[in-house]
N, C-alpha and C positions, 0 to 999 in steps of 0.2 A: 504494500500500500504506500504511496506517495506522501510524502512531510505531511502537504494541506491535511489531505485525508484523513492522515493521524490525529494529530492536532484537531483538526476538526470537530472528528469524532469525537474527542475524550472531551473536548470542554463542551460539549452538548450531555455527555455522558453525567461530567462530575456538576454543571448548570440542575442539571436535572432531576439528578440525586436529593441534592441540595435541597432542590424545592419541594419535590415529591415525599422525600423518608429523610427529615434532616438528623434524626438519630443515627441512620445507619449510614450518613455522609460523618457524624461525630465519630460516630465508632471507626472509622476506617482513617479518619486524623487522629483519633488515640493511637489507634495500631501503628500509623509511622513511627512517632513519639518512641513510644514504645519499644521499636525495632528498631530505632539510630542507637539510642538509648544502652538497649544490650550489645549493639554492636560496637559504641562509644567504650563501653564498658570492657570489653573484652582485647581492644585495641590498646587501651591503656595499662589493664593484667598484664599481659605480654609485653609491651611495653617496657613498662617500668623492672619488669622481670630479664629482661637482656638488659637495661641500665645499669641494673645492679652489676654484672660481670661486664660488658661494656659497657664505659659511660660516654654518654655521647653518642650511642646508638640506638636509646630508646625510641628516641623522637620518630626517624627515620623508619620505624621498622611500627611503630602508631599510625604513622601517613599510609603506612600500607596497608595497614589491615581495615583503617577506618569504614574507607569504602563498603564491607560487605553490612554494613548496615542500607545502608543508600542500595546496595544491588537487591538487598530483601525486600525493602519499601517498593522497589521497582516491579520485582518479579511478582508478589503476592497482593498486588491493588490498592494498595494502603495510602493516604491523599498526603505529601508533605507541604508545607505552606510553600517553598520557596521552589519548588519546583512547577508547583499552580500559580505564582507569578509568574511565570514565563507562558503558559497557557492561557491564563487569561489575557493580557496582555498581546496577544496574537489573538485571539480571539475580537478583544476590543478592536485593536488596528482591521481585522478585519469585518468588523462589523457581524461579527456572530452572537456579540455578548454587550449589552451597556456596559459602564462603568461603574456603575453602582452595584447591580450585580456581581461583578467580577472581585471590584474589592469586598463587599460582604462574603463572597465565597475566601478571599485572603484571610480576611478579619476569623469566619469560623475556625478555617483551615490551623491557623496561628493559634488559637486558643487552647484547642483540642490537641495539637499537638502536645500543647506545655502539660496539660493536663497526663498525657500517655507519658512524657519525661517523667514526670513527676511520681508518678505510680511505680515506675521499675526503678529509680533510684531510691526511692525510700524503701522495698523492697530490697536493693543491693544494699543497702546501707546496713542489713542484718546478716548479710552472706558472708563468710568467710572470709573470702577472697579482696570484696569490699570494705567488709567494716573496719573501724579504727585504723584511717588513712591519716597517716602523718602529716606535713609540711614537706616532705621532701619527697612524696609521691609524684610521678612523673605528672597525672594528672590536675595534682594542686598546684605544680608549678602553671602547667599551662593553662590554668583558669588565674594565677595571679599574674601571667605574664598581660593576659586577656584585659584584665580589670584596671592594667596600668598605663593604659593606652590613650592618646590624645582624641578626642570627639571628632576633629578631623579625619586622625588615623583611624578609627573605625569607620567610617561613612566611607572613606575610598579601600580601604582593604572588605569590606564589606562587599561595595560594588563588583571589585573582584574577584570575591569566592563564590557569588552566583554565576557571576558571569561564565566559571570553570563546572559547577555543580551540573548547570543546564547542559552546557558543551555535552556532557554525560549524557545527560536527559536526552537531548536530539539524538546525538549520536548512535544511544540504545535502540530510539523508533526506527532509525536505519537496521539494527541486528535480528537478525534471525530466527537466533534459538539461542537457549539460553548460557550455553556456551560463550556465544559471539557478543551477550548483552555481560557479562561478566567480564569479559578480558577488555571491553568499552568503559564499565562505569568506575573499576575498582582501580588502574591507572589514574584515568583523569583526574580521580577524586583526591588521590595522592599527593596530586598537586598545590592543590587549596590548603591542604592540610600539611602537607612539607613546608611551606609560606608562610603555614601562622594565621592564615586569613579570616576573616569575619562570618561565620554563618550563623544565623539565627538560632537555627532549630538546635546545629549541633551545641550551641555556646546552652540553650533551657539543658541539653542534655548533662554537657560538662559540670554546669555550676551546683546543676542541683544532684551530680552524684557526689560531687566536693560537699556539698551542702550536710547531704543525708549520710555523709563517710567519715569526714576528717577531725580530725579532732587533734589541738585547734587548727579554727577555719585559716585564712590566707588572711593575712593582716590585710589585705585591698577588699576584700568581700564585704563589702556593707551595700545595704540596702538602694541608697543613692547612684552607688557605681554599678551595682548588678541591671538597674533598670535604665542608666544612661544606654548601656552596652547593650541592649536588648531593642531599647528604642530607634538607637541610631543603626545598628548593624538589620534591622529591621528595612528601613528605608533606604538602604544601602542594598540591601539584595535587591529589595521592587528594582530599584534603576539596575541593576546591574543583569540578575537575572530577567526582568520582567522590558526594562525597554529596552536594551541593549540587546540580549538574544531575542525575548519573543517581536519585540516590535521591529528590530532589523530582520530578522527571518520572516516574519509577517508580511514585510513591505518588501524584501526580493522576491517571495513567490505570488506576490501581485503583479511580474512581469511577464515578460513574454514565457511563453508557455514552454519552447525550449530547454528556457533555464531556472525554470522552475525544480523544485527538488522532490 
């Protein structure tokens, strides 16, 4: 099936939902939440566990694994906010969706997410492997790395971590099978994530397994900074993912038909 068609189809799909069964459009933005969440989680175990005997390799080897959270959201239907910015947003530019609609579908998309975060980190915060996380947890660093960052620097490194998440997202409606959507989303996502970059969903997943783990929190963790970072890395992905991919993509294959994708 062709980009449009993709695209097309799904924001008719998740428009629809939305209006039709808005429980089971909630439920299925838990579920991302949810599945970044354990995949967040499981990235920074291993992680911080090769840190230990390599230091300095944690990081690197967290960017890798991040991804399979983002490739479970993808393969099993589950609605993430910041990947529905780049659909609606193609949707809008093409006039499949107002704008009102498209951000209320943002608006749920984001809430329910944090709600699915919320649930498996408090949940991990009694597991073994999670609970009584130190300060020097590879995880706590990079939520204090997160929390000490300029408002400017999150709004442009923001823009850029959607902008790479979607890269993924398009790229996957191009694959296949689920082989070819794997070896697509779990690189790309590497990227964002080797850089340090602003992602909404992933940052509710980060702060709130620090949140519900560590003991004590990160000296930058207060309330003020948790909800700057959230606000502005927020409005950073719209533009980044949402007008940058989906409304530049939108607007090339409103051209000639040849180069269309």
């Amino acid at each position: 099936m062709a980009l449009n068609d993709s695209i097309a189809a799904a924001v008719k799909k998740k428009t629809q939902l939305l209006e039709t069964s808005p429980s089971r459009f909630a439920v299925r933005a838990i579920l991302a939440g949810a599945y970044l969440t354990l995949g967040t989680a499981f990235a920074g175990v291993v992680g911080n566990a090769v840190d230990k005997h390599v230091p300095g390799l944690g990081a690197p080897v967290f960017a890798l694994l991040f991804g399979i959270g983002l490739f479970a959201i993808v393969i099993l239907g589950a609605e993430l906010a910041t990947s529905n910015m780049m659909y609606m947003v193609y949707g809008v530019v093409q006039r499949r969706v107002g704008w009102g609609k498209g951000l209320w579908l943002l608006v749920v998309s984001t809430v329910f997410n944090l709600v699915g975060a919320a649930l498996v980190a408090l949940a991990l915060g009694y597991s073994a492997k999670m609970g009584h996380m130190d300060p020097s947890h590879l995880l706590a660093t990079i939520v204090e790395g997160k929390l000490n960052k300029s408002t400017g620097g999150l709004l442009i490194e923001a823009l850029l971590a959607n902008f790479v998440v979607n890269m993924a997202i398009v790229g996957a409606l191009f694959a296949k099978d689920l082989g070819s959507k794997f070896l697509v989303i779990v690189p790309i996502i590497a990227i964002f994530v080797g850089l340090s970059l602003e992602h909404v969903v992933a940052n509710f997943c980060l702060m709130l397994l620090v949140l519900f783990a560590s003991d004590p929190l990160p000296a930058a963790m207060t309330l003020g900074a948790v909800a700057e970072n959230w606000v502005m890395v927020w409005l950073g992905n719209l533009i980044g993912g949402g007008v940058l991919m989906g409304g530049v993509y939108a607007w090339l294959n409103q051209g000639p038909g040849e180069y269309r994708d």
